[in-house]
CHARMM internal coordinates of N, CA and C (Angstrom, degrees):
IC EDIT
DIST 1 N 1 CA 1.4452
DIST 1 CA 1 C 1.5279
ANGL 1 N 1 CA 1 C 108.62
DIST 1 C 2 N 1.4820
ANGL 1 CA 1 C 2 N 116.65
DIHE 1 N 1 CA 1 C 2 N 131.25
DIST 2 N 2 CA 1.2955
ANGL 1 C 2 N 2 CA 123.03
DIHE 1 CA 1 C 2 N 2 CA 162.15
DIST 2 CA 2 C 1.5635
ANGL 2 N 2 CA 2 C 132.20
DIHE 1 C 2 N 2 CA 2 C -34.88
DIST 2 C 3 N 1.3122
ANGL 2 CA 2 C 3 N 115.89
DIHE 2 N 2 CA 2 C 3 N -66.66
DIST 3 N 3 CA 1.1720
ANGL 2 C 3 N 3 CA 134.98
DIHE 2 CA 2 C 3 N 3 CA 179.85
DIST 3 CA 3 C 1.6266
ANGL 3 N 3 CA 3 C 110.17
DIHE 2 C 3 N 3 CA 3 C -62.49
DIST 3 C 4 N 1.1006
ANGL 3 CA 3 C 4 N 127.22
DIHE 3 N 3 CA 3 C 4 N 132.45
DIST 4 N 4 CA 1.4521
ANGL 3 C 4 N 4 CA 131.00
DIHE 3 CA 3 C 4 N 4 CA 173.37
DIST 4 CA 4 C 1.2791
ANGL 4 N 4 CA 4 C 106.38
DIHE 3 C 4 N 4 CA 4 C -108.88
DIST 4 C 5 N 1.3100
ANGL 4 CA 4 C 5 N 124.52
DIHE 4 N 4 CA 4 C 5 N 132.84
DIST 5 N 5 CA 1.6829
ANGL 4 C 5 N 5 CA 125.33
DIHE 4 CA 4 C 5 N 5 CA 167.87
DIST 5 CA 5 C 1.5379
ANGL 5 N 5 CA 5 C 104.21
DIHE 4 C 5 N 5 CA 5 C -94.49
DIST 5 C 6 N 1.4376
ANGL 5 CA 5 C 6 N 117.94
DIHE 5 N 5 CA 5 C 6 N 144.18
DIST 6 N 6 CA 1.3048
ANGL 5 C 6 N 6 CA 124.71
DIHE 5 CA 5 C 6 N 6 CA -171.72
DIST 6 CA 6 C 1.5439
ANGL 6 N 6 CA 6 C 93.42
DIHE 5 C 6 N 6 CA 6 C -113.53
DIST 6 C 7 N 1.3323
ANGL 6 CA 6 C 7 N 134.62
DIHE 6 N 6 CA 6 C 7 N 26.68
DIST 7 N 7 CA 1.1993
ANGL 6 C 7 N 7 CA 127.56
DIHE 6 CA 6 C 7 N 7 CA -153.94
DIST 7 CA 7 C 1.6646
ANGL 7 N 7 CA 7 C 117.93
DIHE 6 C 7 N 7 CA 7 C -72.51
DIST 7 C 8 N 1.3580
ANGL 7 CA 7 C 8 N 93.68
DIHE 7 N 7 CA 7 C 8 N -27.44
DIST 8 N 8 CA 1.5438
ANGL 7 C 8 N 8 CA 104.17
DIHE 7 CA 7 C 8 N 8 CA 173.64
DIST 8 CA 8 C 1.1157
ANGL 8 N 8 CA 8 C 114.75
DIHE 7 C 8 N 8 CA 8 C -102.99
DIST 8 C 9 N 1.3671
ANGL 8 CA 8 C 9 N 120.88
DIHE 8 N 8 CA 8 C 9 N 0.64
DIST 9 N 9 CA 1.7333
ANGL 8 C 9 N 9 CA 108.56
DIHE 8 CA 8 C 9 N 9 CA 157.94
DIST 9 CA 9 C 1.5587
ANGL 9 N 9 CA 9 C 113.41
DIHE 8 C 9 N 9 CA 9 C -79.08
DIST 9 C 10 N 1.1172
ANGL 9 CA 9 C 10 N 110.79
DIHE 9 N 9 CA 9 C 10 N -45.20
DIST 10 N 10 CA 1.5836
ANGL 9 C 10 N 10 CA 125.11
DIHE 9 CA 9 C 10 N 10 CA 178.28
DIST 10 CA 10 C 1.9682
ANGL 10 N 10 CA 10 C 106.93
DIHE 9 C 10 N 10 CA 10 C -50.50
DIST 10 C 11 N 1.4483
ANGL 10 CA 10 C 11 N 106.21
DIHE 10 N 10 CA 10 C 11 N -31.74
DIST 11 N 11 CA 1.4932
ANGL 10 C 11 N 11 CA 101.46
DIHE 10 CA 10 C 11 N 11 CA -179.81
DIST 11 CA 11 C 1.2679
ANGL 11 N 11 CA 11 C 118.70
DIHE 10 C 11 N 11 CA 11 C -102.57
DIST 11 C 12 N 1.4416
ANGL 11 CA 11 C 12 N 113.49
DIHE 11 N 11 CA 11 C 12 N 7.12
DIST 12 N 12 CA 1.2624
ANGL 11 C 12 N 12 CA 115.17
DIHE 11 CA 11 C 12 N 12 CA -179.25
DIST 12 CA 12 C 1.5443
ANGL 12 N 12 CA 12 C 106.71
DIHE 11 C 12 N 12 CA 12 C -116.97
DIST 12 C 13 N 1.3146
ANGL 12 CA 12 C 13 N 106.48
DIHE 12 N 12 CA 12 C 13 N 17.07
DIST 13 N 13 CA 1.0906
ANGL 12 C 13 N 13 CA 124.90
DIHE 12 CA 12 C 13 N 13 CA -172.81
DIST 13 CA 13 C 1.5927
ANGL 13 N 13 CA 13 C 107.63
DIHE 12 C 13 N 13 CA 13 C -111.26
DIST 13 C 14 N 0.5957
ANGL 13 CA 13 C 14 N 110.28
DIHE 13 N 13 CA 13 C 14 N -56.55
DIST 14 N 14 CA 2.1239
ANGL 13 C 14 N 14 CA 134.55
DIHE 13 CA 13 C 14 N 14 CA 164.62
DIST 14 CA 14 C 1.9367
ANGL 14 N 14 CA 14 C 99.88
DIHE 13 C 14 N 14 CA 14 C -69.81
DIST 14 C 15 N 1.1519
ANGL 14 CA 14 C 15 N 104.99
DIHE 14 N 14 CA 14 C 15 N -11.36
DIST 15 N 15 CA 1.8119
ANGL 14 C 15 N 15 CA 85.33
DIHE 14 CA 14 C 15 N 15 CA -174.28
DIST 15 CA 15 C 1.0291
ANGL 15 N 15 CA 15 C 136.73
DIHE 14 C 15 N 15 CA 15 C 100.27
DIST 15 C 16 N 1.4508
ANGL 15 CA 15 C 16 N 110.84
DIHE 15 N 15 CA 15 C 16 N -1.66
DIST 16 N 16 CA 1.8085
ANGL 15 C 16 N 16 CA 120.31
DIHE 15 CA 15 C 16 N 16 CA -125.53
DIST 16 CA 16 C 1.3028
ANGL 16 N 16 CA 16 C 91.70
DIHE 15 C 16 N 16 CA 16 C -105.60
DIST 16 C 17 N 1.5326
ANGL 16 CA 16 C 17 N 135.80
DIHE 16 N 16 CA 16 C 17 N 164.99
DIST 17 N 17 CA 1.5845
ANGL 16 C 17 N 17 CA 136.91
DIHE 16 CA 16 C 17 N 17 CA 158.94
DIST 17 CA 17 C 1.4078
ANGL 17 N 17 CA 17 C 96.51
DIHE 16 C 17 N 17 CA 17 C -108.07
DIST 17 C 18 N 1.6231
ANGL 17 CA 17 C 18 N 107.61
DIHE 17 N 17 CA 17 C 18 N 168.13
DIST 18 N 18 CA 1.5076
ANGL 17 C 18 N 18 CA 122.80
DIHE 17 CA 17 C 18 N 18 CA -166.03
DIST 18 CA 18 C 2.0558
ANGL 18 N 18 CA 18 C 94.66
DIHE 17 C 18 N 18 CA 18 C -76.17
DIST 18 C 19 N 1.5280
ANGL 18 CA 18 C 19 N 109.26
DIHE 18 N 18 CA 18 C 19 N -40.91
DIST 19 N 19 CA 1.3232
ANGL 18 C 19 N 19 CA 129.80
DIHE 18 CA 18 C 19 N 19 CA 177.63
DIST 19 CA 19 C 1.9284
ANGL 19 N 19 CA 19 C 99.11
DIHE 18 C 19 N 19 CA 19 C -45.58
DIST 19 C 20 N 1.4514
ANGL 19 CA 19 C 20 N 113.08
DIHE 19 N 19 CA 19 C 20 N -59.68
DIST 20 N 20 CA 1.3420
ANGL 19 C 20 N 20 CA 112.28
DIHE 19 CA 19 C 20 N 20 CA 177.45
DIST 20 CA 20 C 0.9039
ANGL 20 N 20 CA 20 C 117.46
DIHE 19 C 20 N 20 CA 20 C -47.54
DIST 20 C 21 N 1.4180
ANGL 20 CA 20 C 21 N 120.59
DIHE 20 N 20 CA 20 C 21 N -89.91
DIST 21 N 21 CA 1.5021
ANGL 20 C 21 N 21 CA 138.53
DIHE 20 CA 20 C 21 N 21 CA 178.74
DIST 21 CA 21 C 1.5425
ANGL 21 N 21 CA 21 C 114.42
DIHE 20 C 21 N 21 CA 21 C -21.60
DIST 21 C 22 N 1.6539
ANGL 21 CA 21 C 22 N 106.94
DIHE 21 N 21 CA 21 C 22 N -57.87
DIST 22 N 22 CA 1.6324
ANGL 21 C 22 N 22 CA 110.94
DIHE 21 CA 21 C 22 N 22 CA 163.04
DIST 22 CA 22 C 1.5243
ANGL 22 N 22 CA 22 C 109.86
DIHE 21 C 22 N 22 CA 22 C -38.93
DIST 22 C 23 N 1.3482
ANGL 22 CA 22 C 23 N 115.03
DIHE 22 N 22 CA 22 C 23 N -49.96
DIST 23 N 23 CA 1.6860
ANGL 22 C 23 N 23 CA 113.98
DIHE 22 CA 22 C 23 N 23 CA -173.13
DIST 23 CA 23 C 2.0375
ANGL 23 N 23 CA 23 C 116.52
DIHE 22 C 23 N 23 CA 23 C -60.01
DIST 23 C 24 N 1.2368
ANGL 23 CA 23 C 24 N 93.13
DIHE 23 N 23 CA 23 C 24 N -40.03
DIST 24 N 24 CA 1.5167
ANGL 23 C 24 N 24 CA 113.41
DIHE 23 CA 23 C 24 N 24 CA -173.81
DIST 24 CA 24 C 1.6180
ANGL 24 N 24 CA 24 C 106.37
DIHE 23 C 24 N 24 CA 24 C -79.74
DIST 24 C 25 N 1.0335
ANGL 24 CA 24 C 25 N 145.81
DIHE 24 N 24 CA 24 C 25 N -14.57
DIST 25 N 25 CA 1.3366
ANGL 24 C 25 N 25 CA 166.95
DIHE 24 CA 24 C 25 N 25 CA -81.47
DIST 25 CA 25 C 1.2809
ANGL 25 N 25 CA 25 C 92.81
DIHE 24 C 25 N 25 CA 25 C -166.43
DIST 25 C 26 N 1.8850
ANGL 25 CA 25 C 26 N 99.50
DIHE 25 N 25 CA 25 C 26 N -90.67
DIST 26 N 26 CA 1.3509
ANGL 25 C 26 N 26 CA 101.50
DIHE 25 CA 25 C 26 N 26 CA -154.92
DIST 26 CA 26 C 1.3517
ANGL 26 N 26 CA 26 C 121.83
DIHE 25 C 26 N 26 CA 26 C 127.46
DIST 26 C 27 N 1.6237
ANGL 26 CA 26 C 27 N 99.42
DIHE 26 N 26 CA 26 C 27 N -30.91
DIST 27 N 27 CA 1.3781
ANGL 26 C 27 N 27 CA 100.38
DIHE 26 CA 26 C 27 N 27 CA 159.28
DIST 27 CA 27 C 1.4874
ANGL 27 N 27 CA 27 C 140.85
DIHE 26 C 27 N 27 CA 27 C -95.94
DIST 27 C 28 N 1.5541
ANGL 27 CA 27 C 28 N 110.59
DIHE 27 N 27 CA 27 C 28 N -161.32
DIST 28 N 28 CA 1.4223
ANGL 27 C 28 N 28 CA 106.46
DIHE 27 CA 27 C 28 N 28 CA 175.19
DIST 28 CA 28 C 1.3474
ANGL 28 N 28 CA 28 C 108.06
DIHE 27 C 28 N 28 CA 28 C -104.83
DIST 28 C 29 N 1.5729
ANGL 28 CA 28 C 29 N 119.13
DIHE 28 N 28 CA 28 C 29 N 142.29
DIST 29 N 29 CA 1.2260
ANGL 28 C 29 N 29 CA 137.43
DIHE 28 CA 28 C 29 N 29 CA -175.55
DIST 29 CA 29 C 1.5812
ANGL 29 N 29 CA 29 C 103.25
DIHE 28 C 29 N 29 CA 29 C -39.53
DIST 29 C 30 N 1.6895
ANGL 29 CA 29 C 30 N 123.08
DIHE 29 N 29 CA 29 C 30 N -43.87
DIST 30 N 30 CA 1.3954
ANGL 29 C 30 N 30 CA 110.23
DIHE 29 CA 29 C 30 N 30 CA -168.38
DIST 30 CA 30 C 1.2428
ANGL 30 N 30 CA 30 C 101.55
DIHE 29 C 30 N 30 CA 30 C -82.58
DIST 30 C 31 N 1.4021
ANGL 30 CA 30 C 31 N 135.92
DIHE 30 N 30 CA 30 C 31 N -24.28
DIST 31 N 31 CA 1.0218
ANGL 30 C 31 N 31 CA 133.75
DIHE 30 CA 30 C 31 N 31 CA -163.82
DIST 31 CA 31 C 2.0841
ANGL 31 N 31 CA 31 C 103.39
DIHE 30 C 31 N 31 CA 31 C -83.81
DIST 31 C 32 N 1.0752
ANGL 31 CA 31 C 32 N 107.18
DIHE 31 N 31 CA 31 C 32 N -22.52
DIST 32 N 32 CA 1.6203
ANGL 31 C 32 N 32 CA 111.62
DIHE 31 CA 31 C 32 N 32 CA 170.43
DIST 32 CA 32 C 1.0133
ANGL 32 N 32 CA 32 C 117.77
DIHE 31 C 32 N 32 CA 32 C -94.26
DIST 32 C 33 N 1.7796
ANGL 32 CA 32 C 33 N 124.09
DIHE 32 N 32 CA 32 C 33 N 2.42
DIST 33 N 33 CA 1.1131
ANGL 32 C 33 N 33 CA 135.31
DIHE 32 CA 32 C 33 N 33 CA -167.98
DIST 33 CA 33 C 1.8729
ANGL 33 N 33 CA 33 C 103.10
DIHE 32 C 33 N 33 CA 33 C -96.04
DIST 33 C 34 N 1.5677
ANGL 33 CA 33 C 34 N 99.20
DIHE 33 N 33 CA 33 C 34 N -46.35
DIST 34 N 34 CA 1.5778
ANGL 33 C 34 N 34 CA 123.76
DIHE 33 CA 33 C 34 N 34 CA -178.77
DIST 34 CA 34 C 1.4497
ANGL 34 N 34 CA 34 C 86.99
DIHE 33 C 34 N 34 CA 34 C -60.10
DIST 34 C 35 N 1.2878
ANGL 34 CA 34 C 35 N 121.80
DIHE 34 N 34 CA 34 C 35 N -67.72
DIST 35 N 35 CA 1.8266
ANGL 34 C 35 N 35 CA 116.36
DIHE 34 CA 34 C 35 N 35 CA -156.85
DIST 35 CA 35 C 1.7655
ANGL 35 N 35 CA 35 C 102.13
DIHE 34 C 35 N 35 CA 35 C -45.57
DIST 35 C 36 N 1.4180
ANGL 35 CA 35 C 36 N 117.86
DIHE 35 N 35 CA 35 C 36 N -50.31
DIST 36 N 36 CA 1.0528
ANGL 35 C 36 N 36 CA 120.24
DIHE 35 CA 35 C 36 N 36 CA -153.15
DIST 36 CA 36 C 1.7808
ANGL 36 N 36 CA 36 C 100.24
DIHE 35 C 36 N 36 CA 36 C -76.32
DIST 36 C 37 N 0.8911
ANGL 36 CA 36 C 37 N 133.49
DIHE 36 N 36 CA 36 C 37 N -22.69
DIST 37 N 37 CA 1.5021
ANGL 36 C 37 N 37 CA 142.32
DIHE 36 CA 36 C 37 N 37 CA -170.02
DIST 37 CA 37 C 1.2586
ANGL 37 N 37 CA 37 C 91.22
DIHE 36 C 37 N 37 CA 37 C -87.95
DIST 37 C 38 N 1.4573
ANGL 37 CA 37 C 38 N 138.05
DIHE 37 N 37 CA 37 C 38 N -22.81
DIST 38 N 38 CA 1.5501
ANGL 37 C 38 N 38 CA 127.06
DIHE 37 CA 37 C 38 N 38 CA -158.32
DIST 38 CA 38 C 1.3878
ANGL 38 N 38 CA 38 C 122.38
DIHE 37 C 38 N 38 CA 38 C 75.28
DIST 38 C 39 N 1.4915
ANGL 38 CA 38 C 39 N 111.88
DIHE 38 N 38 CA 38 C 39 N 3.68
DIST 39 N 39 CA 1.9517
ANGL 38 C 39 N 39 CA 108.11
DIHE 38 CA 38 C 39 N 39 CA 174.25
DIST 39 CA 39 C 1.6141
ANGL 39 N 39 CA 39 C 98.63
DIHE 38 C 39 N 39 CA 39 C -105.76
DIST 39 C 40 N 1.3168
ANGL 39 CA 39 C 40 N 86.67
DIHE 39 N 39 CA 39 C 40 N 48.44
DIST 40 N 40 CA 1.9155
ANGL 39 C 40 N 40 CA 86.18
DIHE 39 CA 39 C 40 N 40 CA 156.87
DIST 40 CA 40 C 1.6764
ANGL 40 N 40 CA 40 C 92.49
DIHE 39 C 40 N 40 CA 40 C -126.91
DIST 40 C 41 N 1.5274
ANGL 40 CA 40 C 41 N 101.93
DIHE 40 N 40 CA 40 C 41 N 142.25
DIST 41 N 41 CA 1.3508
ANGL 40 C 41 N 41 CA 106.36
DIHE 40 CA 40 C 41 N 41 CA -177.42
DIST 41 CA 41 C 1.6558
ANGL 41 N 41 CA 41 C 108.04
DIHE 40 C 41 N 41 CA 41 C -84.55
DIST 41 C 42 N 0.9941
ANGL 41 CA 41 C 42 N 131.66
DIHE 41 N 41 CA 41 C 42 N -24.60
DIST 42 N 42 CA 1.6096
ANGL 41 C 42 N 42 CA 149.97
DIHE 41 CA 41 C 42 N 42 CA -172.80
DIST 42 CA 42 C 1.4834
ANGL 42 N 42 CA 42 C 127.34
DIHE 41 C 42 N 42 CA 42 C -150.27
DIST 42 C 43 N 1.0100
ANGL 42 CA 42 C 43 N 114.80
DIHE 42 N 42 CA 42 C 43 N 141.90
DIST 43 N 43 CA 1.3964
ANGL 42 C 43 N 43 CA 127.84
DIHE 42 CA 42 C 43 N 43 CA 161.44
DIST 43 CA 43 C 1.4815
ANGL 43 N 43 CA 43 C 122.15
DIHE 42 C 43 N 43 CA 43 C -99.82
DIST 43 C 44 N 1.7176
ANGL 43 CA 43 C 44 N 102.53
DIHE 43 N 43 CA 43 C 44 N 143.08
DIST 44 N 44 CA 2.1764
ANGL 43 C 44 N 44 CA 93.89
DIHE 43 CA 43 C 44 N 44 CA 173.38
DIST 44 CA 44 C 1.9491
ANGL 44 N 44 CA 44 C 89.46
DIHE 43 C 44 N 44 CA 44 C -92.94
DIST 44 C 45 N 1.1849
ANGL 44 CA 44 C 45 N 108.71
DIHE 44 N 44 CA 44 C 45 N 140.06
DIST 45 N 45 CA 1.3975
ANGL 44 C 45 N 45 CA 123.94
DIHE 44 CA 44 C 45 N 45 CA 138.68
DIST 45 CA 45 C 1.2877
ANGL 45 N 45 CA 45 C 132.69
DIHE 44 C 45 N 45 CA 45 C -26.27
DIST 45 C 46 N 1.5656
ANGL 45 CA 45 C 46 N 118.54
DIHE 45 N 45 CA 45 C 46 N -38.19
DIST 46 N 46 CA 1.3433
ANGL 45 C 46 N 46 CA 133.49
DIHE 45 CA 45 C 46 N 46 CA 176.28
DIST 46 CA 46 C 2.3075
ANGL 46 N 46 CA 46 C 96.62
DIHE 45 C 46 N 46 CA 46 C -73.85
DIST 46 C 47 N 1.1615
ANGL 46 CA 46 C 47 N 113.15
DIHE 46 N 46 CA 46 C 47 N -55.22
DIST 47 N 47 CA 1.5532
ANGL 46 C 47 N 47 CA 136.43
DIHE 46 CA 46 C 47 N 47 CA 178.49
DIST 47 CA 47 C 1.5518
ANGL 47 N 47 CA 47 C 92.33
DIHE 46 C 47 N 47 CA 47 C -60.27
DIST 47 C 48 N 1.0147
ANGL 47 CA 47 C 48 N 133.72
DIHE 47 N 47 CA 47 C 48 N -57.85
DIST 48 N 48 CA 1.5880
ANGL 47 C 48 N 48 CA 129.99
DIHE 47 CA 47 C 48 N 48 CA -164.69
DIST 48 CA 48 C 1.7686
ANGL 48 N 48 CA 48 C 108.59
DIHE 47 C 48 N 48 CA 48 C -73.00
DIST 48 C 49 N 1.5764
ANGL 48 CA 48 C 49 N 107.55
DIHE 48 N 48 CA 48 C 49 N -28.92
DIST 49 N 49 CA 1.6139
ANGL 48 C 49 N 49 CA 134.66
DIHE 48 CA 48 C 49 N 49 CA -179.66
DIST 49 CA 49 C 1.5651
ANGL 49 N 49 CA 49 C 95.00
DIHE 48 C 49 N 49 CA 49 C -56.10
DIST 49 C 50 N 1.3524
ANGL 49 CA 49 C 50 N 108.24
DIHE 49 N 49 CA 49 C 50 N -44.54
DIST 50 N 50 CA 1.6785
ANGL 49 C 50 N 50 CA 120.39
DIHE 49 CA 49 C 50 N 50 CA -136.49
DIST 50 CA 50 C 2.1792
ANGL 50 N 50 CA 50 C 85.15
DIHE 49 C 50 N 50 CA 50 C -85.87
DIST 50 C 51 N 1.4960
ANGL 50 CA 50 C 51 N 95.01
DIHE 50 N 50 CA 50 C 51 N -62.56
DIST 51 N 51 CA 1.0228
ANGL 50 C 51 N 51 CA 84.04
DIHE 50 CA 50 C 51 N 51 CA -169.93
DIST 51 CA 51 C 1.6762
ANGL 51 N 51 CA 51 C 131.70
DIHE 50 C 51 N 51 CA 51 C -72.86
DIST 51 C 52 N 1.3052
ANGL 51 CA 51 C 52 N 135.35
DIHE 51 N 51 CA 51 C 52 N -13.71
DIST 52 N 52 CA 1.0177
ANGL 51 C 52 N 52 CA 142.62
DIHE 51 CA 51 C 52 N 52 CA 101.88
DIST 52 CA 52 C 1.4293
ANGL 52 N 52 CA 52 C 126.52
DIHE 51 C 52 N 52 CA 52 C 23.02
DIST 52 C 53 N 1.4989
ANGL 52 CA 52 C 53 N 103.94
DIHE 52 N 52 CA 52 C 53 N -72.36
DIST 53 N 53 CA 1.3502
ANGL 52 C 53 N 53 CA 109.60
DIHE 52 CA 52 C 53 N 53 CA 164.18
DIST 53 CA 53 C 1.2924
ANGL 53 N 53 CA 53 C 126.45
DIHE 52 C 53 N 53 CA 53 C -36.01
DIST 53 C 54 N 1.7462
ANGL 53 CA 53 C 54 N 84.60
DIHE 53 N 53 CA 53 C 54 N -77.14
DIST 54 N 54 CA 1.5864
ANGL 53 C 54 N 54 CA 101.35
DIHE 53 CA 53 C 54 N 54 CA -172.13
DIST 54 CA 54 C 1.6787
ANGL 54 N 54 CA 54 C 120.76
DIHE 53 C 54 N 54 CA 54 C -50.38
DIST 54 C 55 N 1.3626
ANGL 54 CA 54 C 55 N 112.57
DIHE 54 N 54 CA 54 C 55 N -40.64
DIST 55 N 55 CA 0.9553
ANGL 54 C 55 N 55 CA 125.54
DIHE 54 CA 54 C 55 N 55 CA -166.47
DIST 55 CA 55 C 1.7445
ANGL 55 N 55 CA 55 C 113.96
DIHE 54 C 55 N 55 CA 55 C -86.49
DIST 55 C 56 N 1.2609
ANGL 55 CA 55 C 56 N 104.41
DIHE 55 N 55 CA 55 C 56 N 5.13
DIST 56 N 56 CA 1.6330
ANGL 55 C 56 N 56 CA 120.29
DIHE 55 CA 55 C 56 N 56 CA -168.56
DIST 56 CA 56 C 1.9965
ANGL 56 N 56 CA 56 C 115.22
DIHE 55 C 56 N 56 CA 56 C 33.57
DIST 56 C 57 N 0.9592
ANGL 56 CA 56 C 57 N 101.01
DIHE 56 N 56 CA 56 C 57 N 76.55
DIST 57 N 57 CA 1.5468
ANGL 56 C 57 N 57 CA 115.77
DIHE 56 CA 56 C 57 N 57 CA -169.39
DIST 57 CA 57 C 1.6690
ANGL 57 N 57 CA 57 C 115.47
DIHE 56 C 57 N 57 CA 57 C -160.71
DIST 57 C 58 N 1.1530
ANGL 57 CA 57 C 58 N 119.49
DIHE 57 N 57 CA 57 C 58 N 170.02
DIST 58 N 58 CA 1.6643
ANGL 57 C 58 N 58 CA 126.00
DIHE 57 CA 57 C 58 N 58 CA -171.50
DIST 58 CA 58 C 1.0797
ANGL 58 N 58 CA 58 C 79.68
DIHE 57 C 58 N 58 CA 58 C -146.93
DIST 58 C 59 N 2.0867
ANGL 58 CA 58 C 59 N 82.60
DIHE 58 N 58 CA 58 C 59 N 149.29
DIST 59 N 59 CA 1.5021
ANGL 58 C 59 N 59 CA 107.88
DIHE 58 CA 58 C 59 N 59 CA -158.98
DIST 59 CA 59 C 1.5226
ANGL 59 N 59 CA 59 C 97.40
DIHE 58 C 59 N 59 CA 59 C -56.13
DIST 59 C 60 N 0.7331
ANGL 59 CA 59 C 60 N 135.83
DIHE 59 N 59 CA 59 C 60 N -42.77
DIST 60 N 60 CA 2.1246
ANGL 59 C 60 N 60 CA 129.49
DIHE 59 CA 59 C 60 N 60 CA -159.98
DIST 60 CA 60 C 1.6636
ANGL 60 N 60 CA 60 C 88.05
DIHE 59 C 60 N 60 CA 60 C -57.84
DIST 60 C 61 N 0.6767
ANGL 60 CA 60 C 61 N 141.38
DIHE 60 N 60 CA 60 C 61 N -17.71
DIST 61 N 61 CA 1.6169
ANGL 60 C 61 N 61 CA 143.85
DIHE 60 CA 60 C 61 N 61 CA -176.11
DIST 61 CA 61 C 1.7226
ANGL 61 N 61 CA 61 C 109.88
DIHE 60 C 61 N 61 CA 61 C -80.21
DIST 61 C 62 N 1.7245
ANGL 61 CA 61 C 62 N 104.79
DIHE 61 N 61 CA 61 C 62 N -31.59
DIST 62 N 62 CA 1.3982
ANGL 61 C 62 N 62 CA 104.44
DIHE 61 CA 61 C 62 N 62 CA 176.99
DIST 62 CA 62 C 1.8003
ANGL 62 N 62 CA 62 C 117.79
DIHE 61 C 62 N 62 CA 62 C -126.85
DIST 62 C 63 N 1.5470
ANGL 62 CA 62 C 63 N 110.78
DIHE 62 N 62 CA 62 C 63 N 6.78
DIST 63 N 63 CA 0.9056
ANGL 62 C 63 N 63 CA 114.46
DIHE 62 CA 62 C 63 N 63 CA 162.65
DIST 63 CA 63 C 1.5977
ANGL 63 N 63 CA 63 C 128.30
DIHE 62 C 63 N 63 CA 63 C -137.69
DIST 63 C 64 N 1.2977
ANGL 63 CA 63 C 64 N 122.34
DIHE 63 N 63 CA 63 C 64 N 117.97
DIST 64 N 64 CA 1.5312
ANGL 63 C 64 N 64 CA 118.73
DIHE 63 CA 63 C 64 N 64 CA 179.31
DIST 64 CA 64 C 1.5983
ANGL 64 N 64 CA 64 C 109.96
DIHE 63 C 64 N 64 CA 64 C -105.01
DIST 64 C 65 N 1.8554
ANGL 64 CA 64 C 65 N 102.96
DIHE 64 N 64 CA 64 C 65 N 165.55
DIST 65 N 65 CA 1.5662
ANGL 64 C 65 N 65 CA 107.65
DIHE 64 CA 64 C 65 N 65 CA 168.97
DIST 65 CA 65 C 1.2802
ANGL 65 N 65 CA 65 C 114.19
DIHE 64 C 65 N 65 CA 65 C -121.39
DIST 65 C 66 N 1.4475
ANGL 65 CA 65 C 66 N 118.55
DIHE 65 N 65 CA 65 C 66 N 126.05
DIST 66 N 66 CA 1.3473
ANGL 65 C 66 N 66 CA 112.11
DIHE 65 CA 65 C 66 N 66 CA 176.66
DIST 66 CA 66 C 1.5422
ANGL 66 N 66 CA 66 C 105.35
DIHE 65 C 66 N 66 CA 66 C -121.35
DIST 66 C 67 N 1.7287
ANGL 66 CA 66 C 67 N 117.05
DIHE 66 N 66 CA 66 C 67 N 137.46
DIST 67 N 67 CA 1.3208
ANGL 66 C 67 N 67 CA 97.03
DIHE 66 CA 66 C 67 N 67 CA 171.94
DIST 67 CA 67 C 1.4545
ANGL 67 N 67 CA 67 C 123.06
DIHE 66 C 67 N 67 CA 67 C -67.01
END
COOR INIT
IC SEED 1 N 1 CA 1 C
IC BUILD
């Protein structure tokens, strides 16, 4: 896959557990679990907004493209 998620650099960076972030978020642990592994096929904007937030970062911070 093209897209790389940095999702666990960004939280291990801040401190954060997948359990937290899920809490602050909004979501469910498996469902933040899939994003971060890359077997999520998509993200909403509103979900990418959220975490962002929490995590004080922009998306280029949690997503890269490599061919």
């Amino acid at each position: 896959m093209p897209i790389i998620i940095r999702l666990d650099r960004m939280m291990a960076d801040r401190k954060m557990s997948l359990n937290e972030l899920a809490e602050k978020v909004g979501m469910t642990n498996v469902n933040l679990s899939n994003l971060k592994t890359g077997k999520m096929k998509g993200i909403r904007f509103e979900t990418l907004e959220a975490i962002c937030r929490v995590l004080d970062c922009q998306p280029g911070d949690l997503l890269e493209f490599k061919e």
